[in-house]
C-alpha positions, 0 to 999 in steps of 0.5 A: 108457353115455352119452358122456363130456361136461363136463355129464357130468363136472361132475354126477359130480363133484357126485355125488362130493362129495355122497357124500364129505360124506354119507359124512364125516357118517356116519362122525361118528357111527361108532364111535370105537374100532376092532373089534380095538383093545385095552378101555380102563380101566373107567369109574367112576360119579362119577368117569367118568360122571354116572350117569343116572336111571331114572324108576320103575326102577333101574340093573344092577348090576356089579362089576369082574373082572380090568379087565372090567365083569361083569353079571348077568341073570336072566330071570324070571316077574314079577308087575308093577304098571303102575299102583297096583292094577292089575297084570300076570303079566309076564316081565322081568328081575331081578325087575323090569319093564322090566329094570334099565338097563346103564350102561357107558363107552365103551371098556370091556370088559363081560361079561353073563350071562344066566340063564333062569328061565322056562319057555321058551328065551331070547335076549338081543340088544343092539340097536345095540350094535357087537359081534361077530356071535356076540354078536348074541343072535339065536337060531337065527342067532347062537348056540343058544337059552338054554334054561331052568336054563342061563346064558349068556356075553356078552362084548364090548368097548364100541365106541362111546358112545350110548342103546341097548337089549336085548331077547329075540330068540327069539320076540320076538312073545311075550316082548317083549310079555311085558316081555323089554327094557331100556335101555342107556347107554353114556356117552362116554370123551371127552365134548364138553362137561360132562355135564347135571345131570339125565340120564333114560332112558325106555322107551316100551311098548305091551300089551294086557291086558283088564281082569279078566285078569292076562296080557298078550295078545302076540297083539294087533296093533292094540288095545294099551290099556296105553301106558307110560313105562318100564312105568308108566301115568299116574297111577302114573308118577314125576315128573322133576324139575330146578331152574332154570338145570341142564341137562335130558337125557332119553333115550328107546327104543321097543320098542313092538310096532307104535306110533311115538311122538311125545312132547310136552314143554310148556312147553320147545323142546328139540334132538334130540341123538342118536340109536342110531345116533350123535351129530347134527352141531351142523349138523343140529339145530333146535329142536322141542318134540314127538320123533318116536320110532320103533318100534326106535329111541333119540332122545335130548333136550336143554334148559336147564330155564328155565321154572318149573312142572309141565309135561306129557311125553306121547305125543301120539296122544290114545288112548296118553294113555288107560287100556284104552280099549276100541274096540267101545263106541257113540258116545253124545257128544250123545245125550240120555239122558232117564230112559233110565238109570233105566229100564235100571236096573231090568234092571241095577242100577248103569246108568250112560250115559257118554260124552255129554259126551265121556270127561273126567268119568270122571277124576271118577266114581270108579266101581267097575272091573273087576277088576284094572283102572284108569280109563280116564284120571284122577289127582288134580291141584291143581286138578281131575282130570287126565284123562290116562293111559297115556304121560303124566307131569310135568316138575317145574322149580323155583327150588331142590329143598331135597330129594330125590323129588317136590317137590309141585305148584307154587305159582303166582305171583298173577295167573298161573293161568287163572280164570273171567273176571269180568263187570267184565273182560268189559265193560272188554274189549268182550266179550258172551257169550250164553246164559252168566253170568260170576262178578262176580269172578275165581274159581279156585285162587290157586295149585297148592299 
């Protein structure tokens, strides 16, 4: 042991006070219930909480017994579309995948059955939720396997407010890779501040399903070629939509078998506000406009939607922006194909070389695919084809939304969309360009309508 010295004492004492102010911070973000504390009064939606949205998905429903919020899942079979004509053989929840969201009020006592419908044992576990062990959901460590025809009991008291999820915990490789998650909201007994005009929560997945095949691969560990937004690709992904000056939360949960995601917002910067495990101190937060969401975690988002428009929200690791790109093709950007596709066609009717150019005219081709499969990118834009798929949709912020659902594209203001420069600008800006031509006059969409 080293001798006791000022230097000594005064590094202690640091040390002291550096673990005191990590273990304050901490314990902001712990429960605000205690673990033997009697439930509060149920929460009612409109009156408690603001219910939140789930693009492209729906909410549990509950109803009230003797002062306890009672739901009920089903774990099913369920035959799922990612993206109109492109569907899978999943398993989820209520008939739905990814299961419907469980919205709750911190405090309140909630009691979950879960029904197996499938042909193997089950397992629900309610992942950063604070329960009591024997409510875990792990099988085999917390309780027995749901096995199937039979119905489970969970019952726990809400200790703490936050984004969580649920999940299969029994052979998790195979039936979360399968569909077996879902979100949760647990909205604040007391909340800091009003609660924000528009509040999303997002799924983010990961599969692997070979065009032709109606089963997901939960064997894959690498390869996933089906990237989703609550387990829906672009060009089947719903809008999120907000008007000028409302406040803009989105929640977002990854239980992506291996990927971390970091989603991007355009147009916007925005705080990180919470994560599963707790609210951020106002101290910690700085403004960024791409979330770094890891595998198993919540982030949660916050901004002022300011700026009109359609503005991208996606993943920004490029291949989780495509649909079932496959990786054993050759590299053929820059090859000069010459009358090669005529002759191939010969021996294989319908031949075409792609990929010279890159993958951006595949949005255009409206080639025959597979069965049971999509392109690997493209959905129809105002302007040309959007080549982007997978993790990809559109925030929608206008002056006014005279109605519910997708507002449409957005009509831009004269003067305020990128358009072929003319010759005359090019020469008033002291600008040559070899090898090209440019208009005589600005060209392009006058808007987006």
């Amino acid at each position: 042991m080293a001798p006791l010295s000022r230097r000594n004492l005064l590094s202690s004492g640091a040390g002291l006070v550096t673990g005191h102010a990590l273990l304050a911070h901490a314990n902001a973000a712990r429960p605000t219930l205690a673990a033997d504390a009697a439930p509060l009064p149920p929460g009612l939606p409109g009156v408690d909480y603001r219910p939140v949205v789930t693009p492209d998905g729906a909410a549990l429903e509950w109803q009230l017994v003797e002062g306890v919020k009672v739901f009920h899942l089903v774990a099913e079979p369920v035959t799922h579309e990612f993206v109109p004509g492109f569907a899978a053989e999943c398993w989820g929840y209520n008939g739905r995948v990814h299961g419907p969201t469980i919205e709750a009020v911190e405090g309140e006592r909630v009691r979950i059955y879960v029904t197996n419908k499938l042909g193997a044992p089950t397992t629900v576990h309610w992942h950063g939720v604070l329960l009591p062990n024997g409510m875990d959901g792990v099988g085999g460590l917390t309780q027995r396997a749901i096995r199937p025809g039979e119905t489970f009991r969970y019952e726990f008291t809400l200790r703490q407010h936050g984004t969580f999820m649920y999940h299969s915990h029994h052979d998790e490789m195979t039936q979360m890779a399968l569909g077996l998650m879902g979100m949760i909201v647990v909205h604040p007994r007391t909340p800091e501040s009003a609660p924000p005009e528009r509040d999303y929560v997002y799924m983010l997945s990961e599969w692997k399903v070979v065009p032709g095949t109606r089963r997901p691969d939960p064997n894959e560990m690498t390869d996933f070629n089906v990237l989703t937004l609550n387990a829906r690709s672009f060009p089947g992904t719903e809008a999120l939509v907000a008007q000028r000056g409302e406040r803009v939360r989105i929640r977002i949960g990854n239980l992506s078998a291996m990927d971390h995601h970091p989603i991007h917002l355009h147009g916007y910067n925005f705080v990180e506000t919470a994560t599963d495990g707790g609210v951020i101190p106002a101290s910690a937060r700085r403004p960024e406009t791409t979330v770094l969401v890891p595998v198993g975690t919540t982030r949660t988002i916050e901004f002022t939607a300011d700026a009109l428009g359609d503005w991208a929200l996606h993943c920004h690791m490029t291949h989780h922006v495509m649909n079932q790109m496959g990786h054993g093709i050759p590299n053929t950007v820059g090859v000069e194909v010459g009358d090669l596709d005529e002759r191939v066609r010969k021996l294989l009717p319908g031949y075409m070389t792609m990929g010279q150019q890159g993958m951006g005219e595949m949005a255009e081709m409206g080639m025959a695919n597979p069965k049971n499969s999509i392109p690997m990118l493209g959905g129809r834009g105002p302007f040309d084809g959007i080549t982007m798929g997978g993790m990809f949709t559109i925030l929608k912020v206008r002056e006014r939304l005279e109605r519910a659902g997708d507002p449409g594209w957005y009509e831009h203001p004269a003067g305020e969309v990128a358009t072929n420069a003319s010759a005359e600008e090019l020469t008033r800006d002291g600008i040559t360009v070899e090898g090209t031509r440019p208009t005589t006059g600005g060209g392009g969409h006058a808007h987006g309508g």
